[in-house]
C-alpha positions as CSV (number, residue, x, y, z in Angstrom):
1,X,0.0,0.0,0.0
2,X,1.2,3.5,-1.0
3,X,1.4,5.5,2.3
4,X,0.9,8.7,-0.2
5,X,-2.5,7.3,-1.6
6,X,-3.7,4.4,0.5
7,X,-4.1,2.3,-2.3
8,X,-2.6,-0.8,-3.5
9,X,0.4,0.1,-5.2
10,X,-0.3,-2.8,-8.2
11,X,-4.4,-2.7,-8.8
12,X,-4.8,1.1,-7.1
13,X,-7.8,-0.5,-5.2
14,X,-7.9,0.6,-1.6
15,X,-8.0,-1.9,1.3
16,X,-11.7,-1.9,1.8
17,X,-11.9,-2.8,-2.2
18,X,-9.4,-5.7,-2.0
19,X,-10.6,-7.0,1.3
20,X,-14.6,-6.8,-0.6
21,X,-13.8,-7.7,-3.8
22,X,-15.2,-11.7,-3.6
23,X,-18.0,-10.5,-2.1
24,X,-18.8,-7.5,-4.4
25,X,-21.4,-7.9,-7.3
26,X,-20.4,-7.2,-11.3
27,X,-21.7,-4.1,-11.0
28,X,-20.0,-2.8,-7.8
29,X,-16.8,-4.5,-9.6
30,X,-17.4,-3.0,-12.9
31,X,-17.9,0.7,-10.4
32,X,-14.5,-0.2,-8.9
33,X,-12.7,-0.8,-12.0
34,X,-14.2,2.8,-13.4
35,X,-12.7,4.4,-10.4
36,X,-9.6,2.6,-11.0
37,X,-9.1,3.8,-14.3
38,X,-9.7,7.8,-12.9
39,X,-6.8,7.2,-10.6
40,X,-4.6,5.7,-12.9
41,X,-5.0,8.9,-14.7
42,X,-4.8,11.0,-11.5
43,X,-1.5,9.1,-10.5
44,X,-0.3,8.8,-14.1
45,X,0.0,5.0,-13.6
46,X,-0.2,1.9,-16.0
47,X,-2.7,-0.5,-14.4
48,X,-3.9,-4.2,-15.2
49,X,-7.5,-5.0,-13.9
50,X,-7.7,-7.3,-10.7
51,X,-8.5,-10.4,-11.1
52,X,-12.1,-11.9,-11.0
């Protein structure tokens, strides 16, 4: 975890997202991965979706 974001250095989900993630619907996934992809743009990161 990035102590500058509090997010997962590798997927730039945050712990909450990673702990729920097994438990989370395709559509709560699908809103995850959207957020993901803001971030990587915020943080000017390269990411690869997490996997299912």
């Amino acid at each position: 975890m990035s102590e500058q974001t509090g997010l997962c250095i590798g997927c730039l989900r945050t712990i909450d997202e990673i702990a729920l993630w097994g438990q989370m619907s395709s559509a709560e996934r699908e809103q995850v991965l959207r957020q993901i992809q803001q971030r990587a743009g915020h943080w000017n990161v390269e990411t690869s979706p997490p996997a299912a």
